[in-house]
C-alpha positions as CSV (number, residue, x, y, z in Angstrom):
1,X,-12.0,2.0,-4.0
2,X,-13.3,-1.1,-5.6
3,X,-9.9,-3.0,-4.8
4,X,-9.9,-2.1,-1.3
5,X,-13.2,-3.2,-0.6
6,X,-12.6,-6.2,-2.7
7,X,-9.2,-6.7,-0.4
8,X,-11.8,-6.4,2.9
9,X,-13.8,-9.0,1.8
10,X,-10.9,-11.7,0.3
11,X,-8.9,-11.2,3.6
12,X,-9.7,-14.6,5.0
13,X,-7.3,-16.0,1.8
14,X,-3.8,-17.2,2.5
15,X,-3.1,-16.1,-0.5
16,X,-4.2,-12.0,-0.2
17,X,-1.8,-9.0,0.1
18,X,-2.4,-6.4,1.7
19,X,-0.2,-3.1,0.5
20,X,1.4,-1.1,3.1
21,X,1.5,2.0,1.8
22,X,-0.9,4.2,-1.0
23,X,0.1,6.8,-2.3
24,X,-2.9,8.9,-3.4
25,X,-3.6,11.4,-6.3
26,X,-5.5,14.4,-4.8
27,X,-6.9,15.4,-7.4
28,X,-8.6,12.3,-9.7
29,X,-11.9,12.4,-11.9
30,X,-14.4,10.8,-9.8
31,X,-13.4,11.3,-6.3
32,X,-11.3,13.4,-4.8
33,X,-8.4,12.2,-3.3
34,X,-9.7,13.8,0.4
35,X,-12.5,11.5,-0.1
36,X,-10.8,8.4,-0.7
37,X,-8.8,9.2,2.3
38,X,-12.3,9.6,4.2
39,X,-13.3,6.1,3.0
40,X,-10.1,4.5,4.0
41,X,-10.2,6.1,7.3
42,X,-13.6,4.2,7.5
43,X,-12.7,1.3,6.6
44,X,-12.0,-1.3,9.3
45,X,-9.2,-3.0,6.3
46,X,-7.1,0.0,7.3
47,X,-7.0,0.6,10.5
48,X,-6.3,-3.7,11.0
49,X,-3.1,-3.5,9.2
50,X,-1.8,-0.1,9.8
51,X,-2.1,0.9,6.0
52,X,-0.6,4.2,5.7
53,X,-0.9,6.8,2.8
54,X,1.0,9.7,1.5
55,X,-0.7,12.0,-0.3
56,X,0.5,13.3,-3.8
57,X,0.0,16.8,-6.0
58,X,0.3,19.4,-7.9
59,X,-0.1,22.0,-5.3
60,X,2.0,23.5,-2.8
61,X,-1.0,25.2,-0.9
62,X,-0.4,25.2,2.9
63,X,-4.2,24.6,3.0
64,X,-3.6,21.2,1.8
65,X,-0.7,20.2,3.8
66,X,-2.4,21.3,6.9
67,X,-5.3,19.4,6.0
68,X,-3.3,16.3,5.8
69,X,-2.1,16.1,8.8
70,X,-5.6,16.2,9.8
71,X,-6.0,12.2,8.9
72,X,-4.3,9.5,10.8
73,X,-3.4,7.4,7.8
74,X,-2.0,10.2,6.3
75,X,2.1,10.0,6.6
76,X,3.4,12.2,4.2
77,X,2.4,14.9,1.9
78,X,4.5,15.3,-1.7
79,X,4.3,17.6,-4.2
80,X,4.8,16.6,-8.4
81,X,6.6,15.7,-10.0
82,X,7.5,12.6,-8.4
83,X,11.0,11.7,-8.3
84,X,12.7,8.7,-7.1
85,X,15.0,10.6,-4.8
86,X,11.3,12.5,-3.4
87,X,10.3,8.9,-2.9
88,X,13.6,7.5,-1.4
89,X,13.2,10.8,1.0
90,X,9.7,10.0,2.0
91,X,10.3,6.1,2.7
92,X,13.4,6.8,5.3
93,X,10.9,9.7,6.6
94,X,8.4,7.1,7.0
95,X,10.8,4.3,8.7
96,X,11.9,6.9,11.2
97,X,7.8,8.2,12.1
98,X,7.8,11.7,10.7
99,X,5.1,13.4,9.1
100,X,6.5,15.5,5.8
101,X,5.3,18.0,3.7
């Protein structure tokens, strides 16, 4: 969260980058991964320059797939472990505008 708000306020910088694309842990120590999806929906950094996000986990509940789709950054749901070819999946998914799970 820290970097993103950082990001907000260093925008005016030739220099800054700005990602397209987070993919973000569900479940993490301090926050949960819903909530930094509820701050980034907030935040005016996002919605600016169409910053998308695919969630990631452990858990194959339908509960948290359905939920996802609840949140307009939210692109793409995908379940551990990670693989390149789950990754290469999700990024032509993305190019062509579906919403996976």
């Amino acid at each position: 969260m820290a970097y993103f708000r950082g990001l907000s306020n260093s925008l005016n910088r030739r220099f800054c980058s700005v990602p397209d694309l987070v993919i973000l842990d569900i479940n993490m120590p301090d926050m949960s991964g819903w909530q930094v999806l509820e701050a980034f929906e907030a935040m005016e950094l996002f919605k600016k320059h169409h910053i998308e996000v695919l969630m990631l986990t452990s858990s194959e509940y339908a509960e948290d797939l359905a939920k996802s789709r609840e949140y307009s950054l939210c692109k793409g749901y995908l379940t551990k472990p990670l693989t390149l070819q789950k990754l290469s999946t999700e990024f032509k998914n993305l190019r062509n505008g579906s919403l996976t799970g």
